[in-house]
N, C-alpha and C positions, 0 to 999 in steps of 0.2 A: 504494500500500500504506500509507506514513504516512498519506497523505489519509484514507483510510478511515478508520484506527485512529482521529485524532483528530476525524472526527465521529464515531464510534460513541461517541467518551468524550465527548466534548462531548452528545449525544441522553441519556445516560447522568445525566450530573451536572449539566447545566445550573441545577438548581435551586440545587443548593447551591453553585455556583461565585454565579450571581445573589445568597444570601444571606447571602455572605460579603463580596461587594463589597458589600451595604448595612449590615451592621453596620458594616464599615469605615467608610462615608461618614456614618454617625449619629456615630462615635467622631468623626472629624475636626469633624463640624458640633458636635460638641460642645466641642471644645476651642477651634475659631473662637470659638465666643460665650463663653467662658472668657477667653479673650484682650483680646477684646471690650470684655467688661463691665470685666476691668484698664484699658484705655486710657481708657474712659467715665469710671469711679472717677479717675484718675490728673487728666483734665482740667476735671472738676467740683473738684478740691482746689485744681487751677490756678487756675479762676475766683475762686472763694473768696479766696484766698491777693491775686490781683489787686484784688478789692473793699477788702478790709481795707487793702493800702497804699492806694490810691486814697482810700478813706474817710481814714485818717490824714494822708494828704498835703492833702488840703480842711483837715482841723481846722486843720493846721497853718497851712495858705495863712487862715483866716476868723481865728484869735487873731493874724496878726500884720496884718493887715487892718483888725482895731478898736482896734489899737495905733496911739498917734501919731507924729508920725512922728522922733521922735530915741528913743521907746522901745523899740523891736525892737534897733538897733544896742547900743542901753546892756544887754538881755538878751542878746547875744552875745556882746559883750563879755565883762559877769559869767560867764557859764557856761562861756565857753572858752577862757579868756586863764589861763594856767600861773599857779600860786600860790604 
């Protein structure tokens, strides 16, 4: 008897139970690639963010490179010894 009932309602509404599971699965894929494109955003800032010290840290490593060699300690000195 339940058997029956719920295929007759199943024969019945199949479609719109079908059309309801895919807007749902559209909402969800939608908000995946929402989520997504944050992580993608968040890990191109990362790069970014990593290039810039790396570039800084070169400048710094090549200006004390073309210094001689008791001038880099006498600028450490200067700059960070208490006044």
């Amino acid at each position: 008897m339940i058997g029956s009932l719920l295929l007759s309602w199943w024969q019945r509404s199949y479609a719109a139970v079908l059309k309801w599971v895919g807007i749902a699965a559209a909402v969800l894929l939608v908000l995946f690639k929402i989520r997504q494109s944050g992580r993608d955003d968040e890990r191109a800032a990362q790069i970014v963010k990593q290039n810039e010290t790396v570039g800084k840290a070169n400048e710094v490593e090549n200006d004390v490179r073309r210094m001689r060699d008791g001038d880099s300690l006498d600028e450490l000195r200067r700059d960070w010894t208490r006044k």
